[in-house]
PATI-398217 format. One record per residue (C-alpha): x, y, z. Coordinates in Angstrom, 2 decimals. Layout:
% PATI-398217
    east   north      up
       X       Y       Z
...
***
This chain:
% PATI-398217
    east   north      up
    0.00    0.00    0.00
    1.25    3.22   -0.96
    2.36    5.89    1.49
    0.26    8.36    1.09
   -2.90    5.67    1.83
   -1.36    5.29    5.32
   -1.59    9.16    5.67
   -5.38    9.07    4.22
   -5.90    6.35    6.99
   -4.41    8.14    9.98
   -6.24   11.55    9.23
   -9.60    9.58    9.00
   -8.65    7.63   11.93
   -7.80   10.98   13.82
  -10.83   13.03   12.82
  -13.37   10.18   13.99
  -11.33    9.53   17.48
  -11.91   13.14   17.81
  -15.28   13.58   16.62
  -16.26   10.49   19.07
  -13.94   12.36   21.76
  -14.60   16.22   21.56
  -11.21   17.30   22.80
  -11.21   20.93   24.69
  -14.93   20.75   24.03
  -14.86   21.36   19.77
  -18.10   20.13   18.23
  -17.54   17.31   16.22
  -18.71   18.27   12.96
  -15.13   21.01   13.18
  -13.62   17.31   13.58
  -15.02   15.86   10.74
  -14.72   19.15    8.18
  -10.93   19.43    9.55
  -10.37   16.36    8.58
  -11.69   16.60    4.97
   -9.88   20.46    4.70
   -6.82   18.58    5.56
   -7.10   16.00    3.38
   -7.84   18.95    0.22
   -4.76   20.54    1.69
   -2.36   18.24    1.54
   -3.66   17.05   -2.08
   -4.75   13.79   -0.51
   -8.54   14.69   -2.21
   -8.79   16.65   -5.24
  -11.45   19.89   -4.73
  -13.68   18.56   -6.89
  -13.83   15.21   -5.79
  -14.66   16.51   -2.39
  -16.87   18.64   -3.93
  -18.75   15.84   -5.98
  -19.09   13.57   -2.29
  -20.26   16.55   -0.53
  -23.16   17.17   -3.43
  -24.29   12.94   -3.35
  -25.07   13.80    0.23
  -28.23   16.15   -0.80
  -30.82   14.19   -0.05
  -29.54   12.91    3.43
  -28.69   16.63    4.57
  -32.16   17.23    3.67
  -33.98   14.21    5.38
  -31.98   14.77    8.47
  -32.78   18.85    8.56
  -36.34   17.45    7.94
  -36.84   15.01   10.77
  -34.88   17.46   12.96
  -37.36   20.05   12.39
  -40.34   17.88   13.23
  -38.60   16.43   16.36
  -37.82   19.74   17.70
  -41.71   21.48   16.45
  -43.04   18.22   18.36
  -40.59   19.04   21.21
  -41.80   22.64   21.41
  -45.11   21.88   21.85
  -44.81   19.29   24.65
  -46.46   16.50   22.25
  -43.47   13.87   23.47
  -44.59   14.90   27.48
  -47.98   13.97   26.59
  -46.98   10.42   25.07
  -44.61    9.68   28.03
  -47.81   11.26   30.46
  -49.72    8.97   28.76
  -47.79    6.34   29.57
  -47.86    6.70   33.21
  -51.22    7.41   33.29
  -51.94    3.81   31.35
  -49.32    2.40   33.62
  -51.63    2.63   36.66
  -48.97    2.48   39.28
  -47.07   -0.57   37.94
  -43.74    0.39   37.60
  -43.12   -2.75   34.89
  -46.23   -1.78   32.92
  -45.38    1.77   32.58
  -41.61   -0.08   31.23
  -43.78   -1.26   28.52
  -45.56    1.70   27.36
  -42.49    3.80   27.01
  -40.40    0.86   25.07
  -43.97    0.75   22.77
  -44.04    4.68   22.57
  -39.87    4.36   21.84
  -40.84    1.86   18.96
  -43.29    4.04   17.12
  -41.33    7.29   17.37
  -38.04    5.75   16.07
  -40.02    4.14   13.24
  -41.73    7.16   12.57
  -39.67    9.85   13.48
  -36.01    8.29   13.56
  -34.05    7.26   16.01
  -32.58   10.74   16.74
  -36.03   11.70   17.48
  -36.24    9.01   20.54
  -32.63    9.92   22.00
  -33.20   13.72   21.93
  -37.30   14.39   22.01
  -38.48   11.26   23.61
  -35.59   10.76   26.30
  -36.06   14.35   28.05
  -39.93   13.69   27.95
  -39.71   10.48   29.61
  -37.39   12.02   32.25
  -40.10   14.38   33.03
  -42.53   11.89   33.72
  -40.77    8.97   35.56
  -39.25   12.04   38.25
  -43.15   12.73   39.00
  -43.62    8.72   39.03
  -40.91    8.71   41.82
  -39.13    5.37   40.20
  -35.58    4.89   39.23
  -34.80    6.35   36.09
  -32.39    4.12   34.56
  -34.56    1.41   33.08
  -36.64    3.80   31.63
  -33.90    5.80   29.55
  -31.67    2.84   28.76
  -35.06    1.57   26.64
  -35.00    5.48   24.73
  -31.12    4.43   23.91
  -31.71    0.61   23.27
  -35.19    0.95   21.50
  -33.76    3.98   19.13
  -31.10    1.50   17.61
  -33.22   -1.88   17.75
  -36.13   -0.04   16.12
  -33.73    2.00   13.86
  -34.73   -0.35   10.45
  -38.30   -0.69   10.93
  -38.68    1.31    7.88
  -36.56    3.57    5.19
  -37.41    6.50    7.56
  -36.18    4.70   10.92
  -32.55    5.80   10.75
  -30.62    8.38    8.21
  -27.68    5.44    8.05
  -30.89    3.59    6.43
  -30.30    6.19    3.74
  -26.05    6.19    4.10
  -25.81    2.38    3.34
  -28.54    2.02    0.83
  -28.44    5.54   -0.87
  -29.70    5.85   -4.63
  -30.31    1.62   -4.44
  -32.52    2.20   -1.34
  -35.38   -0.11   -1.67
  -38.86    0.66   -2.16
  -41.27    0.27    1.13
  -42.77   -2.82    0.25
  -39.22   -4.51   -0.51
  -37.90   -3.04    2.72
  -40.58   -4.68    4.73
  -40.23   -7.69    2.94
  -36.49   -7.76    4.01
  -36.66   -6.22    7.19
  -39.82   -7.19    8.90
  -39.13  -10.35   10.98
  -35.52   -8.99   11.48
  -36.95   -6.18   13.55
  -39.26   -7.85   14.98
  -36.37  -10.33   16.95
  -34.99   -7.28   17.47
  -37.33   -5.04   18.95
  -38.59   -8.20   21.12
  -35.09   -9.60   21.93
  -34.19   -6.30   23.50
  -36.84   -5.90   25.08
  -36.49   -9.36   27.03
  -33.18   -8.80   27.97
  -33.22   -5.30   29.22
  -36.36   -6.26   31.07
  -34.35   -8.99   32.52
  -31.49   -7.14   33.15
  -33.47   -4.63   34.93
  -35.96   -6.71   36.88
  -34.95   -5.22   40.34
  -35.05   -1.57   39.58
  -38.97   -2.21   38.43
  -40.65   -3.72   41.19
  -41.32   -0.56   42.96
  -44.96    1.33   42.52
  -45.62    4.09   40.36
  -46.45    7.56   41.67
  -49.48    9.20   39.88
  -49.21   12.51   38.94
  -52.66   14.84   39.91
  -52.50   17.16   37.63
  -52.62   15.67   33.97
  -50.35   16.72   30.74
  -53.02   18.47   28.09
  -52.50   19.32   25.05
  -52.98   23.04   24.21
  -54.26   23.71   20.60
  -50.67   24.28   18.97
  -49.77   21.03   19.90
  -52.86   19.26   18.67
  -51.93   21.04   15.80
  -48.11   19.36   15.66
  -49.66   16.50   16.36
  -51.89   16.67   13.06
  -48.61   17.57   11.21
  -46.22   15.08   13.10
  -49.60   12.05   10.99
  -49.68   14.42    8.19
  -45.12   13.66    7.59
  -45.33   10.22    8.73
  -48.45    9.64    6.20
  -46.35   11.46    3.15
  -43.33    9.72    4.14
  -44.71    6.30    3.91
  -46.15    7.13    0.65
  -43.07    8.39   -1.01
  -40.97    5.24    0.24
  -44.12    3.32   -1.21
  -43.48    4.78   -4.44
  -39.49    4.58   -4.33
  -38.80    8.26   -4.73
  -35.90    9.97   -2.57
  -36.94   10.94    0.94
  -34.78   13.60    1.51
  -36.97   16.56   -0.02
  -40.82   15.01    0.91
  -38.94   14.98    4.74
  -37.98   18.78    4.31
  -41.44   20.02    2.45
  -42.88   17.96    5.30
  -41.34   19.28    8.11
  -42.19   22.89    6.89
  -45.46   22.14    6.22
  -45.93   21.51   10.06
  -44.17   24.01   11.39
  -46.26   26.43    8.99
  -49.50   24.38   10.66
  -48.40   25.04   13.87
  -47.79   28.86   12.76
  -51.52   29.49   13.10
  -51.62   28.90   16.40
  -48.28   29.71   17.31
  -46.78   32.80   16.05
  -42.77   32.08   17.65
  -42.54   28.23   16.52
  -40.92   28.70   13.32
  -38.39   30.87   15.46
  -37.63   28.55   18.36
  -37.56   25.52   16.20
  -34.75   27.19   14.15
  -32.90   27.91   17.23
  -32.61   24.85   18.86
  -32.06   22.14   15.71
  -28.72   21.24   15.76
  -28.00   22.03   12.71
  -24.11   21.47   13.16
  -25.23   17.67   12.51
  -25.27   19.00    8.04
  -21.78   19.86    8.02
  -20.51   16.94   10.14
  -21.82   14.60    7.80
  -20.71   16.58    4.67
  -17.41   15.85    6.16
  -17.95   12.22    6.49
  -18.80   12.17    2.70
  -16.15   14.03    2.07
  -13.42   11.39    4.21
  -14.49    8.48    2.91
  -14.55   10.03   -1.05
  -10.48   10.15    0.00
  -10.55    6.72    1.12
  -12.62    5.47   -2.46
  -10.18    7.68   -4.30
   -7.08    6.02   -2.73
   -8.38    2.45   -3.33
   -9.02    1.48   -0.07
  -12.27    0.33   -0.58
  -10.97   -2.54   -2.48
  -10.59   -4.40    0.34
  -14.13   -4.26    1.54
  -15.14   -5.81   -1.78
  -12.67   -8.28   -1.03
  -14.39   -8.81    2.25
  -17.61   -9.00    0.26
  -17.05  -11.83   -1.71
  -15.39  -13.86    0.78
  -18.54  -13.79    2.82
  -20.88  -14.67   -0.23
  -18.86  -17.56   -0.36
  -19.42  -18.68    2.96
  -22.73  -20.25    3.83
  -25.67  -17.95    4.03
  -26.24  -17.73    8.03
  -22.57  -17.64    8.91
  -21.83  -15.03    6.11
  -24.23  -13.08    6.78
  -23.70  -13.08   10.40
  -19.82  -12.67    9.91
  -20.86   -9.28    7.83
  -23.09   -7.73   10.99
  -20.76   -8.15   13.70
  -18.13   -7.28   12.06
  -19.51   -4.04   11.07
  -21.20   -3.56   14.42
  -18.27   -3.80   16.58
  -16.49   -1.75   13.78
  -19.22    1.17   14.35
  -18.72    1.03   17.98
  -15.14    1.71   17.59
  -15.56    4.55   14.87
  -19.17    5.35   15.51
  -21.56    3.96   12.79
  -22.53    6.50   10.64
  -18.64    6.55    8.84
  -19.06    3.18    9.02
  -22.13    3.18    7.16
  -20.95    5.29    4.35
  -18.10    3.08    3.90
  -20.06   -0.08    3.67
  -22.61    1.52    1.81
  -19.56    2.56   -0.63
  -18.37   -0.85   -0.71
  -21.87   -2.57   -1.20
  -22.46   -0.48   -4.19
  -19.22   -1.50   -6.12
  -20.12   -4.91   -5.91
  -23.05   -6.53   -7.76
  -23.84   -9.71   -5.83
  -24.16   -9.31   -2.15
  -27.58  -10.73   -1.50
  -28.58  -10.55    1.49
  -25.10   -9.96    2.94
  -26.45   -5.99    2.04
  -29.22   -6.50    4.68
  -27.12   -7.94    7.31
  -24.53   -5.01    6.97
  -27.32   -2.51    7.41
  -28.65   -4.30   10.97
  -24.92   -4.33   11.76
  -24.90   -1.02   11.17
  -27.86    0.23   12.88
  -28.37   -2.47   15.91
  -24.56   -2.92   16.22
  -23.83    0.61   18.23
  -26.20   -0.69   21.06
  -22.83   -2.18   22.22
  -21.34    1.49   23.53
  -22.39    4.81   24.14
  -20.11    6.04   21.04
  -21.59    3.58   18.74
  -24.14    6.01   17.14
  -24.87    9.29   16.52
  -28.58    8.98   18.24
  -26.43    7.15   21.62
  -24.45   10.21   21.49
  -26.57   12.73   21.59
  -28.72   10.57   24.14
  -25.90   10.81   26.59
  -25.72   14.43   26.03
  -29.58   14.47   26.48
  -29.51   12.87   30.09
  -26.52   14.95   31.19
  -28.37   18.29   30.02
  -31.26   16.75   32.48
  -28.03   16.05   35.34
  -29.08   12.53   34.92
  -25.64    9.92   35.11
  -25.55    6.38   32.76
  -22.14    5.25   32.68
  -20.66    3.71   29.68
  -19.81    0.92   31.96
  -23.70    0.80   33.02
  -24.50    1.05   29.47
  -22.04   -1.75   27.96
  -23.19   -4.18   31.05
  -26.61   -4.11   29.12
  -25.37   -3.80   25.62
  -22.59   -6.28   25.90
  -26.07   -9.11   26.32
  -28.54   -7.15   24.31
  -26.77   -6.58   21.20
  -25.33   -9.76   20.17
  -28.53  -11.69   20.96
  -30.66   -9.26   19.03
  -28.48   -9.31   16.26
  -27.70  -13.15   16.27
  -31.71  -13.24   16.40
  -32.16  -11.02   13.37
  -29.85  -12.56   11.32
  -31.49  -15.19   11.51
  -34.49  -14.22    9.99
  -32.93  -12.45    6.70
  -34.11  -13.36    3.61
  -37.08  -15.77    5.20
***
């Protein structure tokens, strides 16, 4: 391998330690641009190949500003509070059935709404209610971390690596459920069990019910009408096969302009508080792994590639998941997913070895806290709220859940 491959390498490796890491407190999208500057700079990546990556990314900076919007309208509004009141309210004082309810409420946001949606909106909400239930919090939240990633391929719309593996080949709804179905069904249920299991002790105690209920004023019954009205549009466009990335932003702004009638300073606050650094970090990402393409490193995925299609089915395709899972929980999975989805796309007859890198990819990070980008900004979440989970506490759980979940999936690819 030529030299300057080993210098690609190390600057890639550097800018995701330190995206993962946040040295001296630098946002990690100034990690991941660096990187790529560097890499123009030092005439590692041409301008306009950087240029050209950058561009390919369109409609994923545009489904992610989309979904971002409609989490943080939703969040605005209080229509997460309500779901997690809900909850407790339909929990009636079980501590175990009110586990349930949020898990079930995790599920349908993160296949609705994404799994970013669940670590930033949902987690905060469900904080809110379990300190008025009086229980121990740490059930509760490690199901918003564990639920966002198990739940994360439910459908096209469940994760934004979903649209970083697959990209222009991503699969029309009624293929994707055909493919992905049973697999999330082990793994929603699988990690479920075990974090139930895991946490038997902590839910045993009695839920305290709150007197005065959560209502929703008549903005949020409004964001609520245009949180259906998305998820309805986005179903029908992955129905249809067409890119998500603009129907998500038209979408979004189309709720946020319902809301508007009701709510003169939405549009406002929900511009202030996305975090809209997330568009240039991944720009960067593009960018990086465009350097490693150009310098022909992803030859040796497609080596990988047909060395597992040789193999037999289960053990190939199980080989390919947890080997990119326990890749993205040492580089986080969203660079990972680019360069699998980069490698996947050079080489014409993966099978279903393409499915099992995307649950690899998306269930894999519920190993670590860095794993994912949704984990990540979980962790940030419950700190905001001065609420502690450990990576330790978190890998204790993941280090069961994950490779059962994933084993279990597997399994059911391609039946």
């Amino acid at each position: 391998m030529p030299l300057h491959s080993y210098v690609i390498i190390a600057i890639v490796l550097l800018s995701i330690l330190c995206m993962m890491l946040r040295p001296r407190g630098i946002a990690d999208a100034y990690w991941a641009c660096g990187g790529a500057l560097l890499l123009i700079l030092l005439g590692l990546l041409p301008l306009r190949d950087a240029g050209h990556a950058v561009l390919e990314g369109l409609d994923v900076y545009l489904f992610l500003a989309g979904m971002m919007m409609l989490a943080e309208m939703a969040r605005e509004e209080g229509v997460f509070e309500w779901v997690a009141d809900q909850a407790a309210r339909h929990a009636r004082g079980s501590s175990s059935r009110l586990f349930t309810l949020i898990y079930l409420a995790g599920i349908v946001v993160t296949a609705l709404f994404s799994n970013d949606a669940t670590a930033v909106v949902l987690t905060p909400a469900v904080l809110a209610v379990i300190r008025k239930a009086r229980v121990e919090p740490k059930p509760y939240v490690l199901a918003c971390a564990l639920i966002a990633n198990a739940a994360s391929f439910v459908l096209p719309i469940s994760n934004p690596a979903n649209l970083v593996v697959f990209g222009k080949s991503l699969p029309p709804l009624w293929l994707w459920i055909r493919a992905f179905l049973l697999p999330s069904v082990a793994s929603i249920a699988i990690t479920f069990f075990v974090l139930r299991f895991l946490s038997s002790q902590d839910l045993k105690g009695q839920v305290q019910d709150s007197n005065i209920p959560a209502v929703l004023s008549p903005s949020a019954k409004l964001a609520l009408w245009g949180l259906a009205l998305a998820s309805v549009t986005l179903i029908v466009c992955s129905a249809i096969g067409t890119d998500l990335g603009a129907p998500t932003c038209i979408a979004a702004i189309a709720a946020v302009l319902l809301v508007y009638a009701r709510d003169r300073q939405v549009p406002a606050r929900v511009v202030k508080t996305v975090s809209w650094s997330v568009l240039p970090l991944v720009a960067g990402l593009f960018a990086i792994v465009q350097a490693l393409q150009d310098a022909g490193l992803l030859r040796y995925g497609l080596d990988a590639l047909w060395n597992l299609t040789r193999m037999p089915a289960v053990v190939g395709n199980l080989s390919a998941a947890l080997s990119v899972g326990l890749l993205s929980n040492a580089m986080n999975n969203l660079p990972v997913g680019l360069m699998s989805g980069e490698a996947v796309h050079g080489f014409a007859h993966s099978g279903t070895i393409t499915h099992s890198i995307l649950i690899g990819v998306d269930l894999g990070p519920n190993l670590s806290v860095t794993g994912s980008l949704a984990t990540i900004l979980w962790l940030i979440a419950l700190r905001r709220e001065k609420v502690e989970i450990t990576a330790w506490q978190f890998f204790k759980v993941g280090v069961v859940a994950m490779p059962l979940a994933l084993f279990g999936s597997i399994l059911l690819v391609g039946r």
